[in-house]
N, CA, C and O atoms as a DFTB+ gen file, in Angstrom:
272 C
 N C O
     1  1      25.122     -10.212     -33.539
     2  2      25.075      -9.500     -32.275
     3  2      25.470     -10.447     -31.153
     4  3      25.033     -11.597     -31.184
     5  1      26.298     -10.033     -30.122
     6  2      26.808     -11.029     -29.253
     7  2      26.300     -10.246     -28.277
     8  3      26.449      -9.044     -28.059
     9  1      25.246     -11.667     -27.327
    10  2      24.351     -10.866     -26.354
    11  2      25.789     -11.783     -24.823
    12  3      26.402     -12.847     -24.904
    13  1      25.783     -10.810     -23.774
    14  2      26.555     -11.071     -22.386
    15  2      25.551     -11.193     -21.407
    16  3      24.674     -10.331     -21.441
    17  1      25.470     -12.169     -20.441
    18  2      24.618     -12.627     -19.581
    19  2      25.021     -11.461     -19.044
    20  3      26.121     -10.950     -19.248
    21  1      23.853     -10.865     -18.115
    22  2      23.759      -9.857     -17.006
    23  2      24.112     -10.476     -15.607
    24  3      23.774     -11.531     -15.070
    25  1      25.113      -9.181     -15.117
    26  2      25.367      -9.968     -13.865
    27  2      24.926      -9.173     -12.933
    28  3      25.528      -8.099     -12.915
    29  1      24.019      -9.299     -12.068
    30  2      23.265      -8.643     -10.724
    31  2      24.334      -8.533      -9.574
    32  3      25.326      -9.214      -9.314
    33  1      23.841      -7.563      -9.052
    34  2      25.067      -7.537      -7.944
    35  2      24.253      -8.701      -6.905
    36  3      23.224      -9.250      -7.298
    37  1      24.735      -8.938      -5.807
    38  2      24.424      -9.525      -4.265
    39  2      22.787      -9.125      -3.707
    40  3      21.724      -9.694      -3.459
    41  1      23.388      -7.757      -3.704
    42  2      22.182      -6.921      -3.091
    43  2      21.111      -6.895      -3.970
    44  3      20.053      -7.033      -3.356
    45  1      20.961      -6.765      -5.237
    46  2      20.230      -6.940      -6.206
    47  2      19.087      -8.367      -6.009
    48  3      17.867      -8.313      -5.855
    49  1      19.777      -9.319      -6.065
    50  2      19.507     -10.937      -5.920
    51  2      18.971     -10.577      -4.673
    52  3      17.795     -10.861      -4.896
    53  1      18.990     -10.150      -3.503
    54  2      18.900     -10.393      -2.020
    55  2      17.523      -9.487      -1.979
    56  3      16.874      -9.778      -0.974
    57  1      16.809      -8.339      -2.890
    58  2      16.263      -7.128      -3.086
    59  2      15.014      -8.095      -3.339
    60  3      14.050      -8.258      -2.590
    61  1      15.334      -8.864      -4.915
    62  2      14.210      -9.416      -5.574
    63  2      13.546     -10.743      -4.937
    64  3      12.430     -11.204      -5.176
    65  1      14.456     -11.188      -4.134
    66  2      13.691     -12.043      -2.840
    67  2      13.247     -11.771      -1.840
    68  3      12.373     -12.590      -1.556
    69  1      13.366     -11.031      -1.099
    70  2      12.473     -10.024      -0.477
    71  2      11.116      -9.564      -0.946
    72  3      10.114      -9.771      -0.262
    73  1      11.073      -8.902      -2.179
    74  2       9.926      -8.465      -2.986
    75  2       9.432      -9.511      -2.625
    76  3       8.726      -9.589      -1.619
    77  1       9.822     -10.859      -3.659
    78  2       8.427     -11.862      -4.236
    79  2       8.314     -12.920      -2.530
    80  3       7.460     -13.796      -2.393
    81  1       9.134     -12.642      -1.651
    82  2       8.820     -13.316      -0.112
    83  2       7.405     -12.503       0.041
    84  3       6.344     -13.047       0.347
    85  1       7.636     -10.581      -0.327
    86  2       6.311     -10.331      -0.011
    87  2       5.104     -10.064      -0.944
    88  3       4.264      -9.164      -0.931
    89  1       5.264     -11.018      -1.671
    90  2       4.236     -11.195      -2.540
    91  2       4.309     -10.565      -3.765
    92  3       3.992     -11.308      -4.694
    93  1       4.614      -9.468      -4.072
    94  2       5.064      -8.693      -5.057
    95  2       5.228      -9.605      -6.670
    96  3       6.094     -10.480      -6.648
    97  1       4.607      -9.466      -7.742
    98  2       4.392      -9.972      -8.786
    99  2       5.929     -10.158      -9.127
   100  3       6.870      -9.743      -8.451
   101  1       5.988     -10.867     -10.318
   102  2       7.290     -10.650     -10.785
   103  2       7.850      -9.636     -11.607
   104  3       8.825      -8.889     -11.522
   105  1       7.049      -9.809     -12.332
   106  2       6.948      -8.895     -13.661
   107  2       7.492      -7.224     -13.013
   108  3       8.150      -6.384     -13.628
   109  1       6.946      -7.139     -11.573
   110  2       6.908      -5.564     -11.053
   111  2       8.842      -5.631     -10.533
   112  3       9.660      -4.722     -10.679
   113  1       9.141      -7.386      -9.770
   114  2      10.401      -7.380      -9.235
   115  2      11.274      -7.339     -10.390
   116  3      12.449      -7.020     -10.209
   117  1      10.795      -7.662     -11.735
   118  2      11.849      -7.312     -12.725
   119  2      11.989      -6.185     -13.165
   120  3      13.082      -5.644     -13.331
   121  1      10.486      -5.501     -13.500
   122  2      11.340      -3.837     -13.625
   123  2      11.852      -3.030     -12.234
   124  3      12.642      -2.086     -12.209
   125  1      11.448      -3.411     -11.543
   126  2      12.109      -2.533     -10.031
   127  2      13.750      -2.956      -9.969
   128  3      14.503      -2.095      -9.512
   129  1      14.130      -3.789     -10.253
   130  2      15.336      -4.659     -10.128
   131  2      16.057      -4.500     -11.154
   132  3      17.233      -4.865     -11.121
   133  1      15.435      -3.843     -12.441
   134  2      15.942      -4.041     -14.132
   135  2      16.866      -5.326     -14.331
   136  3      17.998      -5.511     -14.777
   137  1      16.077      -5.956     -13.909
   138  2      16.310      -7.679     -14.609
   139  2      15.501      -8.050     -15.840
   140  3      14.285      -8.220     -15.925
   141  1      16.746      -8.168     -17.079
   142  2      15.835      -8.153     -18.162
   143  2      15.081      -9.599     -18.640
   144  3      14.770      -9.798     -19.814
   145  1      14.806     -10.691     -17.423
   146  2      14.478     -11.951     -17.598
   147  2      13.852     -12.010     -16.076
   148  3      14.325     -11.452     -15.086
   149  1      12.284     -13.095     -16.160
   150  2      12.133     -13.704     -15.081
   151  2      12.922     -14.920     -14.508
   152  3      12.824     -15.152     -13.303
   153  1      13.666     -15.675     -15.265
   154  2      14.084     -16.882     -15.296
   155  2      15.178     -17.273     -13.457
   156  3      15.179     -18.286     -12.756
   157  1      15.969     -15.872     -13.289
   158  2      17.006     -15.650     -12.785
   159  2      16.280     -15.343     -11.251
   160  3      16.729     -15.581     -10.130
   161  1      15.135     -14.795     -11.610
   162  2      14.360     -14.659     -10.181
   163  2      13.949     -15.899      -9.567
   164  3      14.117     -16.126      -8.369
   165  1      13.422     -16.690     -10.365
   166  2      12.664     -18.058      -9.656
   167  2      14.004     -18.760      -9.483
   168  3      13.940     -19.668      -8.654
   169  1      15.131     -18.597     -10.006
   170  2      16.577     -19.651      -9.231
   171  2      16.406     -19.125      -8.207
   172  3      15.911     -19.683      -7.228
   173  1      16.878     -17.679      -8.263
   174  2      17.259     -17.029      -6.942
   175  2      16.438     -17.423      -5.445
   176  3      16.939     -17.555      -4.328
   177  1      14.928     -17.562      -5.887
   178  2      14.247     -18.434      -4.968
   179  2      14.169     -19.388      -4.920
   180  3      13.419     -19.874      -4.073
   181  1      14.792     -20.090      -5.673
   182  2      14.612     -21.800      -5.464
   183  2      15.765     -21.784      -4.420
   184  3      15.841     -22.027      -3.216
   185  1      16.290     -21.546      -5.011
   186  2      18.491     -21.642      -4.071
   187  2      17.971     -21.235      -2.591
   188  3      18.283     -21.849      -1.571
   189  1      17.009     -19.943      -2.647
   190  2      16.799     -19.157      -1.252
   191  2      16.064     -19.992      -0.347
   192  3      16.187     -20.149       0.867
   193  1      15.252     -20.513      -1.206
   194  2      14.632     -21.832      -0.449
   195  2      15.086     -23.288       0.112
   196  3      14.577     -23.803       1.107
   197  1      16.083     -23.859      -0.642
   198  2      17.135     -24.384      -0.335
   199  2      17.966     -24.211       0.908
   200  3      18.281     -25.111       1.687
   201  1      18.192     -23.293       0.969
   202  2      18.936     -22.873       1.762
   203  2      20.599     -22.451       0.863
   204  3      21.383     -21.832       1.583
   205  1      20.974     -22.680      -0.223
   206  2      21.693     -22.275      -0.910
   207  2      22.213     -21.176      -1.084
   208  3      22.506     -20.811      -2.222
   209  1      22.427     -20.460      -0.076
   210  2      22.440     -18.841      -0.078
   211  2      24.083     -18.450      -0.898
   212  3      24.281     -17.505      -1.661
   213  1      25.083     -19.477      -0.463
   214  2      26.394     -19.237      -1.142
   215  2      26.635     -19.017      -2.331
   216  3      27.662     -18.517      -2.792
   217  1      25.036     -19.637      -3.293
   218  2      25.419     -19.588      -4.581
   219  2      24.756     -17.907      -5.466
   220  3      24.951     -17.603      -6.643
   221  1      24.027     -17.146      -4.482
   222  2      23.886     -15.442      -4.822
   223  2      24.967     -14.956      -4.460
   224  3      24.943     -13.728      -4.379
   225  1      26.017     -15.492      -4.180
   226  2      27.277     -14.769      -3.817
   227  2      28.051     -15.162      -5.066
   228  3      28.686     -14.227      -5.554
   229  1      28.127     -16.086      -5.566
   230  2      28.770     -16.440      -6.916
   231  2      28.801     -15.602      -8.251
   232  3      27.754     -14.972      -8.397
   233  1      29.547     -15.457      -9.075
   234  2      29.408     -14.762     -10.409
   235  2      28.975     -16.097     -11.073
   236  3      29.277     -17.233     -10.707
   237  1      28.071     -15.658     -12.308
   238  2      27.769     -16.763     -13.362
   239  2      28.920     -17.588     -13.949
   240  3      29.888     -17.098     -14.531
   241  1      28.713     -18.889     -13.736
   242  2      29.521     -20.066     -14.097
   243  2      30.616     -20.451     -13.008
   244  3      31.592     -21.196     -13.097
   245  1      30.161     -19.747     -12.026
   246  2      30.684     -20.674     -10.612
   247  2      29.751     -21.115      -9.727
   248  3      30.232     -21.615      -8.710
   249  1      28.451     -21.082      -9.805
   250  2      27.540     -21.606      -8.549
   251  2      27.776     -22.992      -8.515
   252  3      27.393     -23.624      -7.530
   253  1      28.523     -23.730      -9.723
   254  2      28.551     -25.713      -9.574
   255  2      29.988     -25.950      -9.069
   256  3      30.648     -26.975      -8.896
   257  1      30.271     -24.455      -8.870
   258  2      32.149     -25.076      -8.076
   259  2      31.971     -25.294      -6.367
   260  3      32.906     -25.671      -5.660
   261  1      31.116     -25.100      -6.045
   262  2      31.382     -24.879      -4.839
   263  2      31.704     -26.150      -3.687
   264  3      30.893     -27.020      -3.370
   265  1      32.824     -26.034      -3.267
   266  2      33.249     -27.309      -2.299
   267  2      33.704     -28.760      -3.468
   268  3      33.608     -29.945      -3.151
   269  1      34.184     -28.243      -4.798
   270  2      34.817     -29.210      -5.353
   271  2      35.884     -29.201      -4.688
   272  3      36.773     -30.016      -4.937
């Protein structure tokens, strides 16, 4: 079986940080969001915290190109 990383849209990513900014469990921002992993949420806030915002605009396997 060949599993394909899921790709969230913008707004999606921008939705589930919002939630867990307002406290909102995860577990609830992954089924509200149908993100079938927590993993992708806690980047999304790490980056958001960062200040990294360019890289929720990225498709998977470009967030390490940026400004090469």
């Amino acid at each position: 079986m060949i599993r394909k990383k899921q790709v969230c849209a913008y707004e999606t990513k921008i939705k589930a940080i919002e939630m867990k900014l307002a406290q909102v469990p995860t577990k609830e921002v992954k089924d509200v969001c149908e993100i079938k992993n927590e993993t992708p949420i806690y980047q999304w806030m790490k980056w958001f915290k960062d200040g990294e915002l360019h890289r929720l605009e990225q498709p998977i396997g470009k967030q390490y190109s940026y400004r090469k």
